[in-house]
PyMOL CGO cylinders between C-alpha atoms (Angstrom):
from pymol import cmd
from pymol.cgo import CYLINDER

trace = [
    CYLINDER, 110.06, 147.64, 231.27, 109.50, 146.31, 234.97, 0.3, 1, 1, 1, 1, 1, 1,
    CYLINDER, 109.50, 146.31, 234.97, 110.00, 142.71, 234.92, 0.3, 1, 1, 1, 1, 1, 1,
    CYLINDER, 110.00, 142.71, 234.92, 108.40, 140.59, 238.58, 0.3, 1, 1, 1, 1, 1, 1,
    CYLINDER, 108.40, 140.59, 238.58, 110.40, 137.86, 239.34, 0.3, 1, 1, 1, 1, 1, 1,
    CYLINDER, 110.40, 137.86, 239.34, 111.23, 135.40, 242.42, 0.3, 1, 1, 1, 1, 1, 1,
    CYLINDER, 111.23, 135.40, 242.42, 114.47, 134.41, 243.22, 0.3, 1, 1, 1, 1, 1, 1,
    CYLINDER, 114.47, 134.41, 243.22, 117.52, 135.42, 244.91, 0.3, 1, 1, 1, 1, 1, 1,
    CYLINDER, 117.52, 135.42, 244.91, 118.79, 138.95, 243.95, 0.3, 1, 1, 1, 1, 1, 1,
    CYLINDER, 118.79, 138.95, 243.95, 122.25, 138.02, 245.09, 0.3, 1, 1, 1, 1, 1, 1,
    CYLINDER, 122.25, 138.02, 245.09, 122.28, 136.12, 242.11, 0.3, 1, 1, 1, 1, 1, 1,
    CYLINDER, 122.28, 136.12, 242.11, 121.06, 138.33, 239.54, 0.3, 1, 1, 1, 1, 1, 1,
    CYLINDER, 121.06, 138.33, 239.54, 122.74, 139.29, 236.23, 0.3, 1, 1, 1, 1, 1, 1,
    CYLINDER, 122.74, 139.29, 236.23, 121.64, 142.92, 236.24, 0.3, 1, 1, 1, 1, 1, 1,
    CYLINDER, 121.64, 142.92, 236.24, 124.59, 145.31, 235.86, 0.3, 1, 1, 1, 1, 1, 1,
    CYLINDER, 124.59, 145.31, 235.86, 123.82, 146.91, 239.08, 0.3, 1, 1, 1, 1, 1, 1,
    CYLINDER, 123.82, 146.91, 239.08, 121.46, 146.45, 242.00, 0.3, 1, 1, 1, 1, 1, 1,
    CYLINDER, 121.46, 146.45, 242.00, 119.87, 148.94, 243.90, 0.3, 1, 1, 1, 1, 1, 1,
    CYLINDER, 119.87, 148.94, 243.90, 118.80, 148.71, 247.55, 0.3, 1, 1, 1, 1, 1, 1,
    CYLINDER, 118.80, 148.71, 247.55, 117.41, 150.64, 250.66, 0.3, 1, 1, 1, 1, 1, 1,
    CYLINDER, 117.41, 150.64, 250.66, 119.23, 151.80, 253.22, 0.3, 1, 1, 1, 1, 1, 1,
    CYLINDER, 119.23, 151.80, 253.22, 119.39, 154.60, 256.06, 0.3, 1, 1, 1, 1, 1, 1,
    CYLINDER, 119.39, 154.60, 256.06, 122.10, 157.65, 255.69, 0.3, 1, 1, 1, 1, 1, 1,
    CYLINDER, 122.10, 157.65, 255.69, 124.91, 156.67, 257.98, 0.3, 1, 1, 1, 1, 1, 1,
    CYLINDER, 124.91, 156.67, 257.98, 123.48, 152.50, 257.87, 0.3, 1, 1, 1, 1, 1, 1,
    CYLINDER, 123.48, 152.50, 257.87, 125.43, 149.71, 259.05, 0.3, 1, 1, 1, 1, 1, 1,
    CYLINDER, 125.43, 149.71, 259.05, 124.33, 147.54, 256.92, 0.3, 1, 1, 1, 1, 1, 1,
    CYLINDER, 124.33, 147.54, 256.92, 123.33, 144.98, 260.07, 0.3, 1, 1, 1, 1, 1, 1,
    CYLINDER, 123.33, 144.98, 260.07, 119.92, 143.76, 258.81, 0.3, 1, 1, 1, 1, 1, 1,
    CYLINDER, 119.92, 143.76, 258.81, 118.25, 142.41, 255.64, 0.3, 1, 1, 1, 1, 1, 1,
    CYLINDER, 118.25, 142.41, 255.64, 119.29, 142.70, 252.26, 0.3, 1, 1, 1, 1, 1, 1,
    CYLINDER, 119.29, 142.70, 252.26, 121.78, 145.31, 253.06, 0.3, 1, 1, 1, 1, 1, 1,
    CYLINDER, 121.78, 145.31, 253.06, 123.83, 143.08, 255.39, 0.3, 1, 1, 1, 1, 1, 1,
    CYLINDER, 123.83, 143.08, 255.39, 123.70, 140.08, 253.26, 0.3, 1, 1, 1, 1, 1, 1,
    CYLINDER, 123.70, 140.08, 253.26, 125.55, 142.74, 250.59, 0.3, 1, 1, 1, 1, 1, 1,
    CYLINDER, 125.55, 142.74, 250.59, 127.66, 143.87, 253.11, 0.3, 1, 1, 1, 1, 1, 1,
    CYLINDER, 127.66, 143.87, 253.11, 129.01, 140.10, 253.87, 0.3, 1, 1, 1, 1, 1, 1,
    CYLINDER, 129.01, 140.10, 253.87, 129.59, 139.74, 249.84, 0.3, 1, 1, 1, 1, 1, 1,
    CYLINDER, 129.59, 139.74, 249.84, 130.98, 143.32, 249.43, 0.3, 1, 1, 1, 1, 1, 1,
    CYLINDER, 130.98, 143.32, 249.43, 132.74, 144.13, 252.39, 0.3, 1, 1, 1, 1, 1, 1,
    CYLINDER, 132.74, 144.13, 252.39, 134.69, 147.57, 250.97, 0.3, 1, 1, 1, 1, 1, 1,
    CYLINDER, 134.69, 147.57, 250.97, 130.98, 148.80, 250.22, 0.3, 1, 1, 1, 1, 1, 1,
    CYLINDER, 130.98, 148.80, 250.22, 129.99, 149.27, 253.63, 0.3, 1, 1, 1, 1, 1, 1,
    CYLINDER, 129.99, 149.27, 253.63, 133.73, 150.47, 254.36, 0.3, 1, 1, 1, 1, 1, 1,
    CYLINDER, 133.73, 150.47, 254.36, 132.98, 152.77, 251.27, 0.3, 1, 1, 1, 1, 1, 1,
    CYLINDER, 132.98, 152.77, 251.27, 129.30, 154.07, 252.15, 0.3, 1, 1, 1, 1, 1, 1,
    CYLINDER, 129.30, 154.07, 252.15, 130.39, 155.28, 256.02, 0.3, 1, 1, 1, 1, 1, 1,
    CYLINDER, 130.39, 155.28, 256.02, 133.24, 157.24, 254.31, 0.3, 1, 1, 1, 1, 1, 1,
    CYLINDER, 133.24, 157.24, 254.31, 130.92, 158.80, 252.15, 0.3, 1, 1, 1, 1, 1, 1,
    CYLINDER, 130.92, 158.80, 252.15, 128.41, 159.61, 254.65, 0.3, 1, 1, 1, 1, 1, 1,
    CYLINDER, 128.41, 159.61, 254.65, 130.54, 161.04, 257.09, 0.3, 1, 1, 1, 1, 1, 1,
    CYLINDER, 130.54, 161.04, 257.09, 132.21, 163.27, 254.15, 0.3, 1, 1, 1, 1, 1, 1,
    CYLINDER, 132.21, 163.27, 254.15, 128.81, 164.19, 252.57, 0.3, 1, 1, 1, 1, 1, 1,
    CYLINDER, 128.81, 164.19, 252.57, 126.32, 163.21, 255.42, 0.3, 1, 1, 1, 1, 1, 1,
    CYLINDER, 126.32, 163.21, 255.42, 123.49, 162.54, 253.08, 0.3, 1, 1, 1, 1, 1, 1,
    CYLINDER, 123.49, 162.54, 253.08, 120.23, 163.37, 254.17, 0.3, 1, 1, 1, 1, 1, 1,
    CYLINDER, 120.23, 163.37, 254.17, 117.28, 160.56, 253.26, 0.3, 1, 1, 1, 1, 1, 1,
    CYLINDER, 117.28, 160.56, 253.26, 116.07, 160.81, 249.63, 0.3, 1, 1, 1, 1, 1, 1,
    CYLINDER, 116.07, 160.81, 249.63, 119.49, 160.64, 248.07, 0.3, 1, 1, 1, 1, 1, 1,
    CYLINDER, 119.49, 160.64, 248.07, 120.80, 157.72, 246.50, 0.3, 1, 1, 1, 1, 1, 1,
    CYLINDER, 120.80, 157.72, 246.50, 124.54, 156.79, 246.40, 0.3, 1, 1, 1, 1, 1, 1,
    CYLINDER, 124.54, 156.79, 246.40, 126.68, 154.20, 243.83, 0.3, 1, 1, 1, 1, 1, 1,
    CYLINDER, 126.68, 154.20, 243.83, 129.45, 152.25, 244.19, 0.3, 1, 1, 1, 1, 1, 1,
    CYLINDER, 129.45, 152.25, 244.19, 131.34, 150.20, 241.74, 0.3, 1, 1, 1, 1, 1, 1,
    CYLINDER, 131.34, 150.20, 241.74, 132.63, 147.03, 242.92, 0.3, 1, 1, 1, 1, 1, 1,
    CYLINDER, 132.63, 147.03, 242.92, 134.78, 144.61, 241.00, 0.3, 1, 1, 1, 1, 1, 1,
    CYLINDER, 134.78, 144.61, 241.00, 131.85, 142.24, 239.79, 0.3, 1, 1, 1, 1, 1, 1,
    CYLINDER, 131.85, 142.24, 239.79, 129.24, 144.52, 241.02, 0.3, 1, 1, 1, 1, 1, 1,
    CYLINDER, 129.24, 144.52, 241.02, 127.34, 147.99, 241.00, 0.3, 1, 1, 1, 1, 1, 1,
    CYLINDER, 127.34, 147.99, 241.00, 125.69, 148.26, 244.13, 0.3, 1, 1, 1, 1, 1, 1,
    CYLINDER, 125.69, 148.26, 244.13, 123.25, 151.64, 244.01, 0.3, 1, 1, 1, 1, 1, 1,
    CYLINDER, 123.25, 151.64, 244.01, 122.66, 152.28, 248.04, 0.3, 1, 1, 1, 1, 1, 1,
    CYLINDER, 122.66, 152.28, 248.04, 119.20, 154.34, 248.26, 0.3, 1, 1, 1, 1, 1, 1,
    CYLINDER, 119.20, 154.34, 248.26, 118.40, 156.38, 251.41, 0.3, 1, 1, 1, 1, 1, 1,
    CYLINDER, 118.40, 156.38, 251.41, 114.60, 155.21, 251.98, 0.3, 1, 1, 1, 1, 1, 1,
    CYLINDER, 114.60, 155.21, 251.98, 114.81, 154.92, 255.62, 0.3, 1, 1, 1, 1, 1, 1,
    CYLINDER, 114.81, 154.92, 255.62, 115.41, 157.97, 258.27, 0.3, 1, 1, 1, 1, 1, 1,
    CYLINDER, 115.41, 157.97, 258.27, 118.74, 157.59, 259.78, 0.3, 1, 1, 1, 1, 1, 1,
    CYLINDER, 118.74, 157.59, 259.78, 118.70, 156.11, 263.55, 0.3, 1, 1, 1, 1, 1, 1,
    CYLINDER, 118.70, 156.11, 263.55, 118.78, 158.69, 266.47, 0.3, 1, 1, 1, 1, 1, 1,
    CYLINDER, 118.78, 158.69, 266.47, 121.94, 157.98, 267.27, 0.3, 1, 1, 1, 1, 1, 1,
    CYLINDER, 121.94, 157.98, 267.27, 125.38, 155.38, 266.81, 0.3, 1, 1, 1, 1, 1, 1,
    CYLINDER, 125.38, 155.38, 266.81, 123.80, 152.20, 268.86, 0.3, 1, 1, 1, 1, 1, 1,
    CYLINDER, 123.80, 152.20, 268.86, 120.25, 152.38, 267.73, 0.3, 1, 1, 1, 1, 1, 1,
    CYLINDER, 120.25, 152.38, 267.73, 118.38, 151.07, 264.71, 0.3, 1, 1, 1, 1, 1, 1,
    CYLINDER, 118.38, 151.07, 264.71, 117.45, 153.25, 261.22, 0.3, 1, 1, 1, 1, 1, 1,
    CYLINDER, 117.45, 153.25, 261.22, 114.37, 154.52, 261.09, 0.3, 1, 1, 1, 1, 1, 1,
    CYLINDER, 114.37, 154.52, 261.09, 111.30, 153.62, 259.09, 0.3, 1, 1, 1, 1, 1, 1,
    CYLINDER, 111.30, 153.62, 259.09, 111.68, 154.63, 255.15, 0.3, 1, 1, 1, 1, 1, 1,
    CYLINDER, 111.68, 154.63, 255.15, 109.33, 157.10, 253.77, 0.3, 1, 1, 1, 1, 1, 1,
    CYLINDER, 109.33, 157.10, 253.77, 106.88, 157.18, 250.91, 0.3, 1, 1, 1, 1, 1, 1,
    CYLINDER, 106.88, 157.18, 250.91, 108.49, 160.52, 250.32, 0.3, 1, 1, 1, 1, 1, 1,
    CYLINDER, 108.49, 160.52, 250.32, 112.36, 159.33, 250.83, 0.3, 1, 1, 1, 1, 1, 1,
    CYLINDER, 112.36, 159.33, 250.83, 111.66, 156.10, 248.17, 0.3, 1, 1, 1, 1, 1, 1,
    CYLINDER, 111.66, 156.10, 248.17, 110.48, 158.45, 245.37, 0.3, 1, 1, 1, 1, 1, 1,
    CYLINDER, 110.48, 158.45, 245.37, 113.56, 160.78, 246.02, 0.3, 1, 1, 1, 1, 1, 1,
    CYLINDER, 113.56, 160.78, 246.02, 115.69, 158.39, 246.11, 0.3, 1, 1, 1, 1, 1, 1,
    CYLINDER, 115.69, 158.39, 246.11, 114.14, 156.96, 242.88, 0.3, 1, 1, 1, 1, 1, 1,
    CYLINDER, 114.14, 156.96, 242.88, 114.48, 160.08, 240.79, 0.3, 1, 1, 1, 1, 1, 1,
    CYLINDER, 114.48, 160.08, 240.79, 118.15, 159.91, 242.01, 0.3, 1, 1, 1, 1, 1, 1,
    CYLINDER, 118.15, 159.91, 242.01, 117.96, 156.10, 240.72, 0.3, 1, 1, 1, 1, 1, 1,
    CYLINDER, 117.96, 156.10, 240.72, 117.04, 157.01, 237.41, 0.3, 1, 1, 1, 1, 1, 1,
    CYLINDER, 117.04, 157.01, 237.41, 119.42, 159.76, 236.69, 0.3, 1, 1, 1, 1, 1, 1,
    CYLINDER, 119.42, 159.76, 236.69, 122.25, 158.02, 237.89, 0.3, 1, 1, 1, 1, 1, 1,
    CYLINDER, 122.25, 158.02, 237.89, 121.16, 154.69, 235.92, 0.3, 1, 1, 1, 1, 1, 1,
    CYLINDER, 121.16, 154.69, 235.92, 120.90, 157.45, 233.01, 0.3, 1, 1, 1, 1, 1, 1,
    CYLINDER, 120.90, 157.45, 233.01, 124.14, 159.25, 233.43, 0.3, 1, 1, 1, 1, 1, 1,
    CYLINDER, 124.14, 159.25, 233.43, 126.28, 155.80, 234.02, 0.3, 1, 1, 1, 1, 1, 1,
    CYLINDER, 126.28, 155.80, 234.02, 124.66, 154.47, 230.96, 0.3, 1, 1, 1, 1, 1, 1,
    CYLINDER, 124.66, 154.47, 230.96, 123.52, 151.14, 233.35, 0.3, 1, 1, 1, 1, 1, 1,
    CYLINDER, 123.52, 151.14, 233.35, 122.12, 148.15, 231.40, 0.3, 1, 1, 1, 1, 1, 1,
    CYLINDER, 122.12, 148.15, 231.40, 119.69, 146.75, 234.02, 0.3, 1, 1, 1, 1, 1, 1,
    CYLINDER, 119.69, 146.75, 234.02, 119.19, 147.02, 237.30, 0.3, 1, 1, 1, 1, 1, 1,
    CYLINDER, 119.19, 147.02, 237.30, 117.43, 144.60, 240.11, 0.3, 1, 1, 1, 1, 1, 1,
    CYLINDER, 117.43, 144.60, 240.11, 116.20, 145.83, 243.05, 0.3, 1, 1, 1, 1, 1, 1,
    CYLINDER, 116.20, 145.83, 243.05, 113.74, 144.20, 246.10, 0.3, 1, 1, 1, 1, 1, 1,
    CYLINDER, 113.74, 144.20, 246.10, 110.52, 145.23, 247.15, 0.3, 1, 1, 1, 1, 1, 1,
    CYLINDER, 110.52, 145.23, 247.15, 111.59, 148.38, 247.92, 0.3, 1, 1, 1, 1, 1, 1,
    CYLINDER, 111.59, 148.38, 247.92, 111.33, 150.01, 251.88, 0.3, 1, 1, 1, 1, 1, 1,
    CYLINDER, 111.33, 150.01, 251.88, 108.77, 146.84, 252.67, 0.3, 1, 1, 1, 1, 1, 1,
    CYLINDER, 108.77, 146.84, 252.67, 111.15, 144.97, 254.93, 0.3, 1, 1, 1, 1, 1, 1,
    CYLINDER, 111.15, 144.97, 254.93, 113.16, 146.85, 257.55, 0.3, 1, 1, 1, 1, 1, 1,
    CYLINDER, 113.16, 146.85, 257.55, 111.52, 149.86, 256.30, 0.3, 1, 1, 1, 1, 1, 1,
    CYLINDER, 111.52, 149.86, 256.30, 108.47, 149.26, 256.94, 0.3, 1, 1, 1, 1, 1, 1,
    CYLINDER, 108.47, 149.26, 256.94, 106.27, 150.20, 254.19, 0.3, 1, 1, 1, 1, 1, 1,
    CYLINDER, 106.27, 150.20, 254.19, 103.65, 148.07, 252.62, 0.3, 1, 1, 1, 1, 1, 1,
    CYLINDER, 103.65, 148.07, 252.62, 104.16, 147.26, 248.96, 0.3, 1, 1, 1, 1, 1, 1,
    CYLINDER, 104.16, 147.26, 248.96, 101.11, 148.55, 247.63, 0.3, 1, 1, 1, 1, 1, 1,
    CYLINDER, 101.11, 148.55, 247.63, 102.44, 152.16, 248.51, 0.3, 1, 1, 1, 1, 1, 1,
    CYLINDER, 102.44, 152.16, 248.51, 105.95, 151.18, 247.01, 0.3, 1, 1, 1, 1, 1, 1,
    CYLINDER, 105.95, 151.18, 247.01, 104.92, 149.52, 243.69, 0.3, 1, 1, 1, 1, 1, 1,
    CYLINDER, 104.92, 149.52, 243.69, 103.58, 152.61, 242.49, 0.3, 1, 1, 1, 1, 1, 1,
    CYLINDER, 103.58, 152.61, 242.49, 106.27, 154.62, 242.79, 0.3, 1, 1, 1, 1, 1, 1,
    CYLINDER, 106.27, 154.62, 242.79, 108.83, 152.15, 241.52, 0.3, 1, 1, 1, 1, 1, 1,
    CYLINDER, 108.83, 152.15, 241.52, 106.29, 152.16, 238.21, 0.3, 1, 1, 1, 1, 1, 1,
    CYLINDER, 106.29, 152.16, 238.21, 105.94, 155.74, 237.74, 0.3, 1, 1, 1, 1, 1, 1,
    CYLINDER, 105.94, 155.74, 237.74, 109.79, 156.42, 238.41, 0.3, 1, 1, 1, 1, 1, 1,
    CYLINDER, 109.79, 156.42, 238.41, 111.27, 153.75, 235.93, 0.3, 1, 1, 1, 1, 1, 1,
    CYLINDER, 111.27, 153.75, 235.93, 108.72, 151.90, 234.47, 0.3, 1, 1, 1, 1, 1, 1,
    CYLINDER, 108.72, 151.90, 234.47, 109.43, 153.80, 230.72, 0.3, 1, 1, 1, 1, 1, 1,
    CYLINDER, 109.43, 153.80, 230.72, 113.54, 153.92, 231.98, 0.3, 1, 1, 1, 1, 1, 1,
    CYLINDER, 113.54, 153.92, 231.98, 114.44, 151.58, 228.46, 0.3, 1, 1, 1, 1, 1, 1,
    CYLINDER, 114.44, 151.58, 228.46, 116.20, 149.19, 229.98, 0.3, 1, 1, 1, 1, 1, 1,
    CYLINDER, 116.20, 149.19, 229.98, 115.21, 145.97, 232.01, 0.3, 1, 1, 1, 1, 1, 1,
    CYLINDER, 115.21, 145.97, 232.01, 114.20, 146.67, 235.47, 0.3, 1, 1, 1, 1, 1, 1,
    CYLINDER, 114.20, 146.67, 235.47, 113.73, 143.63, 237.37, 0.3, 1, 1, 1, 1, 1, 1,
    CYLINDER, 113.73, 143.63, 237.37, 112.06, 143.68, 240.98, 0.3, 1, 1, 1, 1, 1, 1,
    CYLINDER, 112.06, 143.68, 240.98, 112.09, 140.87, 243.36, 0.3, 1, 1, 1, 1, 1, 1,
    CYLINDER, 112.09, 140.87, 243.36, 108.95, 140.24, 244.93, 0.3, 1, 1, 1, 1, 1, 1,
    CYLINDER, 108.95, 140.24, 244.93, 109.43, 136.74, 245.83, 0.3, 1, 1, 1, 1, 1, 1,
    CYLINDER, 109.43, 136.74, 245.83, 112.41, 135.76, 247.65, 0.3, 1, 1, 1, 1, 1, 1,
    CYLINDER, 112.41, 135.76, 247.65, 114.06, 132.40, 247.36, 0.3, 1, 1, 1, 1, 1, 1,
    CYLINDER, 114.06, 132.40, 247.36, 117.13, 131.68, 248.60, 0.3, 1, 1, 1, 1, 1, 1,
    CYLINDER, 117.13, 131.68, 248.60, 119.94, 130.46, 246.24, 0.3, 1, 1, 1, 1, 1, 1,
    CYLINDER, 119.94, 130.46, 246.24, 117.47, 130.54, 243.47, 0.3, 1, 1, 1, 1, 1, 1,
    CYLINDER, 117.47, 130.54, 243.47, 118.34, 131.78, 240.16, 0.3, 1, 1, 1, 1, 1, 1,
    CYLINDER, 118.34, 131.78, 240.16, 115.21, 133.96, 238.60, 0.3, 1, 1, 1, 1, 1, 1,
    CYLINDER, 115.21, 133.96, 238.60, 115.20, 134.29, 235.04, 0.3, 1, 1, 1, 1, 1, 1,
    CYLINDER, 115.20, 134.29, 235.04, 115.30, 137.71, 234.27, 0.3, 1, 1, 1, 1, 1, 1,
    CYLINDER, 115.30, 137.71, 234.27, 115.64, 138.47, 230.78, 0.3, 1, 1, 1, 1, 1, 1,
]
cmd.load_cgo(trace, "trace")
């Protein structure tokens, strides 16, 4: 079940929360820097894995914090090179990197999960292309999926 809320998503009480981000990202705008300032190993974590792996857009990757599962998916192209911005995410790279969502929310047995309005800031896409795919990719998943289409800072949405 998809559950709309508005709030802050920093703040949520879903077991994990899933984001978008750019293969190789550094995590230096939007949600994914405000993460990286509250999870600092993360973003130490993700640029190991990408340059062992060097993911490709579409692919989604996890990592297990102390107090928080952070699921990083690759919506946006990765920038052209070190100094300049990611690219724009995809219609194509959110619902890959959804299906990857799901199985690993499947295979790690995850309660919940929160997650923004997916690609629509720094990626670029409008929300009526995103919503969709969020819907068709977890909307029968079992277990609470809460998106965050309003945000408020330092407000606590109610979730459950």
């Amino acid at each position: 079940m998809i559950t709309k809320v508005r709030g802050d998503i920093l703040l949520s009480d879903a077991q994990a929360i899933a984001h978008g981000v750019a293969p190789h990202d550094h995590f230096n705008q939007g949600l994914a820097l405000a993460l990286r300032e509250r999870h600092p190993a993360m973003a130490k974590d993700f640029r190991h894995y990408c340059h062992q792996e060097n993911p490709k857009p579409g692919h989604a990757w996890l990592w297990a914090g102390p107090e928080r599962v952070v699921i990083n998916l690759m919506t946006q192209e990765p920038a052209p090179d070190e100094k300049a911005h990611p690219g724009k995410a995809t219609a194509h790279n959110v619902s890959h990197a959804l299906k990857e969502l799901r199985a690993i929310l499947e295979k790690e047995n995850i309660s919940s999960v929160a997650l923004p309005k997916l690609a629509t800031g720094v990626g670029g896409l409008p929300w009526e292309e995103v919503e969709p795919l969020i819907e068709s990719h977890l909307g029968d998943l079992g277990i609470p999926v809460i998106v965050y289409d309003t945000y408020e800072k330092d407000v606590k949405a109610a979730e459950f």
